[in-house]
Structure formats: structure tokens, C-alpha cells
N, C-alpha and C positions, 0 to 999 in steps of 0.2 A: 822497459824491464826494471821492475828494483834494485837498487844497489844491495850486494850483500852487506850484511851488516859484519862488525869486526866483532871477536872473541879472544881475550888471552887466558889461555890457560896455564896456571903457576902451580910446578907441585916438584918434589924432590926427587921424585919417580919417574924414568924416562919410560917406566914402562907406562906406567899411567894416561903421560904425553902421548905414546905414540896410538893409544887407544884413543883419548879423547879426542888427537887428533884425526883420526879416522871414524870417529861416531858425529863428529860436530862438522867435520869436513864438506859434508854432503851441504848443509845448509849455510853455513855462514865461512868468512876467511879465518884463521882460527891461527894465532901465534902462540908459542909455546914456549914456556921458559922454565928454568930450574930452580930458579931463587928468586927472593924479593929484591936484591940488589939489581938484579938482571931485568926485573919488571919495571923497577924507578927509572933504569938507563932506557927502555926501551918506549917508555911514555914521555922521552922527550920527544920522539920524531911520529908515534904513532898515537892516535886519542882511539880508543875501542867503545864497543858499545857496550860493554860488558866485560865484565872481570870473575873468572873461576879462581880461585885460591884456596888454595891447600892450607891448614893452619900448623899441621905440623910436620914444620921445616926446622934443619940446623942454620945458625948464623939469627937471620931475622926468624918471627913466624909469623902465623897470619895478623895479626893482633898487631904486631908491630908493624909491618907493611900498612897495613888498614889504617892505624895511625896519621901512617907518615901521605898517606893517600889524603886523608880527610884536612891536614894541615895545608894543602898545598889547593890553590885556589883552581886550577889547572885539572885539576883530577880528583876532587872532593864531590864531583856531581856526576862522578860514573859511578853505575850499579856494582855491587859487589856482591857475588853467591861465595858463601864460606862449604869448602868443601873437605870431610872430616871422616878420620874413623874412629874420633872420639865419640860416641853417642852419649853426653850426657846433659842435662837440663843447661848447667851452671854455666858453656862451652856454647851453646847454643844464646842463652841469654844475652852473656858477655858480648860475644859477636855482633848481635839484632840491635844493644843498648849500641854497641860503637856506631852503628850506622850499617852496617850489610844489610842487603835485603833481602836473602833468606839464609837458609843452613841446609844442607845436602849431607845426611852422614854416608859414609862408603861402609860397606860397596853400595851401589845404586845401580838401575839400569839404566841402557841408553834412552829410550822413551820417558823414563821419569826426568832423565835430566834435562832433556830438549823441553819435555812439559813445563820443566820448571823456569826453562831460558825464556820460553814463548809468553807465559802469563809475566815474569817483569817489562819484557819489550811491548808486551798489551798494556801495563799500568801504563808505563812508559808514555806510550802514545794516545792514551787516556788524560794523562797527566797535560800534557801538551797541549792537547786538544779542548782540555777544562779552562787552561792557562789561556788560550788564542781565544777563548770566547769573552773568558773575564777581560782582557785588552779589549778586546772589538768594542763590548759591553761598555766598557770605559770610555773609550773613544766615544761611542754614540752617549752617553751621558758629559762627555765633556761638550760636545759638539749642540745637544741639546742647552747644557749653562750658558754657551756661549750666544745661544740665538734668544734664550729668554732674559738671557743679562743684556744683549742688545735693544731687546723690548724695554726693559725697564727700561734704561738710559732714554729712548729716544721717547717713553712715555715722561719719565722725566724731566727731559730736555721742555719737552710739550708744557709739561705742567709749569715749568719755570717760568718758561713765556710768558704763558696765562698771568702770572701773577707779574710779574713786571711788565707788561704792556697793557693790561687791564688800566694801569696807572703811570702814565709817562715818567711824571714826576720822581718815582721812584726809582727810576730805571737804573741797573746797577746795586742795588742795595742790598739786593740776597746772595749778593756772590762779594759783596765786602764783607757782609756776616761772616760769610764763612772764612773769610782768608783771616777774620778775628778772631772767631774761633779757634785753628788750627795753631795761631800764634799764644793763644792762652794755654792749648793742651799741651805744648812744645813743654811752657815754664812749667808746667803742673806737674806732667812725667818726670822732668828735670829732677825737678824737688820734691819727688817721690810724694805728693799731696793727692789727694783721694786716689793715688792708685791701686787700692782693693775694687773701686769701683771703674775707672778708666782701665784699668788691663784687662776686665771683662767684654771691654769695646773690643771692634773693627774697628779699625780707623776710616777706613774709606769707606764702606757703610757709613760710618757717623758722619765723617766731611758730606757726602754726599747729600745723605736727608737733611741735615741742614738749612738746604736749597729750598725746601717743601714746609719750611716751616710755620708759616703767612700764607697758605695756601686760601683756606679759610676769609682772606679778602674776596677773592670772587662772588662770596655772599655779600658783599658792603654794596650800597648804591654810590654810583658816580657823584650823585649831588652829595653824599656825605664824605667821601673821598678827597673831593676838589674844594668841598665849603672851605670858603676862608676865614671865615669866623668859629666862636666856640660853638658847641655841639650842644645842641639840647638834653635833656635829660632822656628823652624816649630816644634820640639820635643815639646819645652814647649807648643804652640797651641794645639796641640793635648793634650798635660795633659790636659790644662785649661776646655778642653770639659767634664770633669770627674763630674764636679758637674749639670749641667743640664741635663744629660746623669742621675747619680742617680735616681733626682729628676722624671727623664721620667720613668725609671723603676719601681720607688714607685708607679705612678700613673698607670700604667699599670698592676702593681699588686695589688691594693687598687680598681680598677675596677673590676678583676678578681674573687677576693674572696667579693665582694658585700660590702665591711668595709665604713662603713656611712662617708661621710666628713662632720666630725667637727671639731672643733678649741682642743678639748681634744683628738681626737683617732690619736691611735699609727703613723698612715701612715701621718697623717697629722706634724706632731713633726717631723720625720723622711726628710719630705719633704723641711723643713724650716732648719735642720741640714745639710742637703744636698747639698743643693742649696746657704745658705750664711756663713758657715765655712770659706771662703776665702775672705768676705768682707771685709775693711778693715776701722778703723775708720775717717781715713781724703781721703776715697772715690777712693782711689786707688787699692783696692782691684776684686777681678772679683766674676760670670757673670756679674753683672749686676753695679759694680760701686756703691754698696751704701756710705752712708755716717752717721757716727752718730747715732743718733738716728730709723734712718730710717732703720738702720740694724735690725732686729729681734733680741731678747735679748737672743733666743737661738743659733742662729748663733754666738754675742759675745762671749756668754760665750763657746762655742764649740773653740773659735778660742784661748783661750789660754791653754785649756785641748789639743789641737792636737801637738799647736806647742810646750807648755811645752814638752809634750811624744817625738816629734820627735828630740829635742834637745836632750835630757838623752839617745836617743836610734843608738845603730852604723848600720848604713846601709852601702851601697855597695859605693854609693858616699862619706861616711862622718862618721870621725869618731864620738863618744857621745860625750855632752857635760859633765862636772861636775853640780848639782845640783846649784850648786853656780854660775857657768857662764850661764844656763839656769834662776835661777831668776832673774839675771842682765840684762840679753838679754829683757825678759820680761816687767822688769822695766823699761827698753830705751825704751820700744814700746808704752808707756803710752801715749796716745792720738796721736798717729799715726795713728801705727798698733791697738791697744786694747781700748776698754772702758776703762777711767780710775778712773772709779768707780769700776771694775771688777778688773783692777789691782791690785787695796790698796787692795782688798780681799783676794785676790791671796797671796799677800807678808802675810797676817795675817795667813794663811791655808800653807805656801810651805814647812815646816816640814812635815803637811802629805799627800803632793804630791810625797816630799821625799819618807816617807813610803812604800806606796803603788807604786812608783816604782820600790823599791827594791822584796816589797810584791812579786808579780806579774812578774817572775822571768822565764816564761814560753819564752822569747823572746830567739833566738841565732845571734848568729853576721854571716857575709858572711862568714868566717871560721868553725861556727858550736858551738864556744865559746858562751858561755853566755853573755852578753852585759858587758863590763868593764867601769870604767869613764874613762876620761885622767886625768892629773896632776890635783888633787885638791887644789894644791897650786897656781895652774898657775891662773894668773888675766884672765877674760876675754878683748879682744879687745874692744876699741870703735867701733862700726858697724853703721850702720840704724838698727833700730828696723825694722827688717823683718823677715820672717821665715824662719825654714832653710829646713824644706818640701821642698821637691822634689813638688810638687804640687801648689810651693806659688810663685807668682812673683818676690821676690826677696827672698835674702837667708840674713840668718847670719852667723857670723864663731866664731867656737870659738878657743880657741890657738893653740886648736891640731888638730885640724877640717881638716879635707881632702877638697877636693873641695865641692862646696853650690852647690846649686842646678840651 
């Protein structure tokens, strides 16, 4: 059986009371009071489903009681019918603007007034009812984020693989990028430097794509990979395809699992590390030749987290550099190769790019060794500021360096 529901009826009039108490009696439990003081005292110990109130009372009237109802966090979300033998617009108004949810002028009958009780308890459980579906609705779309955010990740995770055990040598590499990166973006936001464009980021969105950035390898051949020597000129064409080649696969897989393109989600960051890692700041860099500014501030700063790594790191062409001849190299490339706003960063953070190269210790050399430096006494050469990637148009060397790329 239903619970009845509660009714307080407030009015100055006990004759009033004891009618509505016997017209409302039938349907719901129905308290009945004399004053507004008498209504605040009685809603400590009872919550109603609904409130009848009289607005013209001596002491309080309805307007003031309403008030004090609506300030108090406790009884600001019970219905309120204003009940009046004022009839006029302005009285009515007033009331509706405060918050009541309707206006009854008296006299009234008993059927209009139960009419009037039944359609708020029908909003009411309308209301409710709207309110339990948008929650369920919710729940099933969080529930859904959660199983297609688990897709990506473990397509992710997938992808990451690919790309570092495609290539033993590398192994480790795209997860020191990122720990470079995130140490760049620290001092960036720090120092309040391109943040018109970084507080338009996610952050974990961006950490993430990051990971996808050298996706675009999986098109290299192994024999162009592992050569130990310089690259030919048709060799090197074929590298240079690596970053649009990504970028196609990002979007081929950003179609595939439905991922919205906007300027914050994953595939989209991914797409923009991809495609301008190899730009270059005085416009020499590839696919597409940018210059400056016109580079994406992600593609920058990716471009000196890669070549920093690929300097400290021994591949089959090349042996590592020293920490010391990789931030020297970097520093020549100050407005060449590099933003040199990103630069002066770089030199402020290259202790814990140090770090975290050593950190991150998962890489082996062509022999199986773990990555060694060469002479850390040795100076580095004068070069061009260029990188020493196997993927970059031009190389640097550092003293003990095998052939560039």
C-alpha cells in the first residue's frame, strides 16, 4: 500500500484548519498550524510533502515564511501552494517569482484544491522520474567512456609496442620523450610561456599521444633501421615519409574507434607530434617546410625531447653522445633547428633530462650492452645544429659519434 503523503496546512483561521483538515484528511496526513513561527518549529521534527500557506497572517505572512523556507537548505525543495483571498495579479506574481508553485485564491473548492495538490505531486514524480533517467543516462554514458577509454589505452598500449619492438634498439625511447616533455611543460606553465596555447591542452591527452608520435616507423624497413652506415639519398626519402605515413594512421584509427576530433583529444595531439617533430625553426625541416612560429608548439617542443634522446642514445649508425655534448649540440641549434624560447628551457631543466636518461635504463645498445656515454671529457665538435636521428635531414656528430645519419 502507498505511504500517505504529508500536508501542512498554515492559515490564521482555525476555522479554515479544521475544514481543510477534514477535506484533505481523506487523502493525505494533514498537520495544521496557526502561524509561520509554529510552521519553522514544526519542520524541525516533520519534512511534508507539500505546504498550504495562507499569506495573510499577523506576525509573519506568507512571503516572509516563504523566505525563510527557501533560505534554509532543509526545506527550500518542499512545494509550496500560496493560499489567498487576495486575488490580485501583483500577489500572485510575487508569490510564483519567490518560488511557490502555485497560487489558490479563496474561497476555492475542495476538488479544486485536491486538483491542484495532485498535478504538483504528478510534476513532482515527473520531475523525479526525468531526474532518475538523466542519472541512469549518465551512468550508462560514463560506463560507455569508460570501456572506450579502455579501448584506446589498450589500442595504445598496442601501438606503443609496435613501435618500440619493431626496433629493439630503441627500446624505451618514447616513454623518455614523454617524461621530457612533461618536464618542459612543468617550467613552461611555471613561467606563464605559451600558456594562451598550453591551457587550451589536456594534459593527459597530450602526455599520452606523445607515446604515438614515431608511429610512422613501422613504414621504415628493417635494413634502413638497423644500417649502420649513412643513408642514401633514395634511403633518406623513404625515412622522410615516416611522418605523414603516422599521421595517416592516426587518422585511420581516430575514424575507426569513432574518437571525436577536437583540438584536446588524444588522436588529435598525436597527429600534430607526428606530422611536425621534424620541422624545423628556419623552415628547413620536413613534411611540409614549416617555419617558426607556424610550427605547432607541440611539434617544437617534441623536437628537442627526440633529438636530445637520440643523441645520449647508441644505435647501429652512431655511437651516444655525452650529456654534455648533447646539450651543446642543442644549444647550437638555437634558432635554427629549435625554438629558442624552448631552448633557454631546456638548458634550465637538462639536469633532469640527465636524470631521467639515466632513470629509464630499459634501452640496449647493437651489442646487447646497455647504452654507455663516450668520453665525458671530450668537447664536443662545432657542427650545424642538426640532429643526429636517423630520421632528420641532417645529422650532428659528436667526438666519438660513428657516422650521422
Amino acid at each position: 500500500m502507498e505511504k500517505r503523503k504529508k500536508i501542512v496546512l498554515v492559515d490564521d483561521s482555525i476555522i479554515n484548519l479544521k475544514i481543510g483538515r477534514k477535506v484533505l484528511g481523506r487523502l493525505y496526513d494533514v498537520y495544521t498550524v496557526p502561524s509561520g513561527e509554529k510552521l519553522l518549529n514544526l519542520l524541525k521534527t516533520v519534512v511534508p510533502n507539500l505546504i498550504l500557506l495562507d499569506i495573510d497572517m499577523p506576525v509573519m505572512n506568507g512571503f516572509e515564511v516563504l523566505s525563510c523556507l527557501k533560505a534554509d537548505n532543509h526545506t527550500r525543495d518542499i512545494p509550496v501552494i500560496f493560499l489567498s483571498s487576495v486575488s490580485d495579479s501583483h500577489s500572485e506574481d510575487t508569490g510564483l517569482s519567490m518560488g511557490a508553485v502555485d497560487y489558490v485564491s479563496k474561497p476555492y473548492t475542495p476538488s479544486l484544491l485536491c486538483n491542484r495538490i495532485e498535478m504538483q505531486f504528478l510534476l513532482k514524480e515527473q520531475r523525479e522520474q526525468i531526474l532518475d533517467y538523466e542519472n541512469k543516462l549518465t551512468e550508462l554514458r560514463q560506463e560507455k567512456e569508460k570501456i572506450l577509454g579502455d579501448f584506446r589505452k589498450n589500442i595504445l598500449k598496442i601501438l606503443i609496442d609496435l613501435v618500440d619492438r619493431r626496433n629493439e634498439i630503441t627500446n624505451g625511447h618514447v616513454e623518455r620523450t614523454r617524461r621530457y616533455i612533461e618536464v618542459l611543460l612543468d617550467v613552461l606553465l611555471k613561467n606563464n610561456i605559451y600558456q594562451d596555447v598550453i591551457n587550451t591542452w589536456e594534459k593527459e591527452f597530450l602526455l599520452q599521444s606523445t607515446l604515438l608520435y614515431d608511429l610512422g616507423k613501422l613504414s621504415v624497413k628493417d635494413t634502413i633501421l638497423s644500417k649502420p652506415g649513412k643513408l642514401t639519398e633514395d634511403e633518406f626519402n623513404e625515412v622522410k615519409k615516416h611522418t605523414l605515413l603516422g599521421v595517416k594512421i592516426l587518422e585511420d584509427i581516430e575514424t575507426d574507434i569513432g574518437e571525436p576530433f577536437t583540438e584536446t583529444s588524444l588522436f588529435s595531439h598525436a597527429k600534430v607530434f607526428a606530422g611536425t617533430h621534424h620541422e624545423r625553426w628556419d623552415g628547413t625541416g620536413y613534411p611540409y617546410g614549416l617555419s617558426g612560429y607556424n610550427i605547432p608548439l607541440q611539434g617544437r617542443i617534441m623536437a628537442i625531447a627526440d633529438v636530445y634522446d637520440a643523441l645520449v642514445a647508441e644505435r647501429p649508425y652512431k655511437k651516444s653522445c655525452t650529456h654534455e655534448e648533447a646539450t651543446a649540440i642543442i644549444l647550437q641549434g638555437k634558432g635554427t633547428h629549435f625554438d629558442p624560447v624552448l631552448v633557454n628551457i631546456f638548458i634550465s631543466v637538462s639536469d633532469e633530462f640527465r636524470r631521467i636518461s639515466r632513470e629509464i635504463i630499459t634501452q640496449t645498445s647493437p651489442s646487447g650492452r646497455l647504452e654507455t656515454p663516450c668520453d665525458a671529457k671530450a668537447a664536443p665538435k662545432a657542427v650545424e645544429p642538426d640532429s643526429l636521428l636517423r630520421f632528420s635531414a641532417k645529422s650532428y656528430e659528436c667526438t666519438t659519434s660513428a657516422t650521422g645519419s
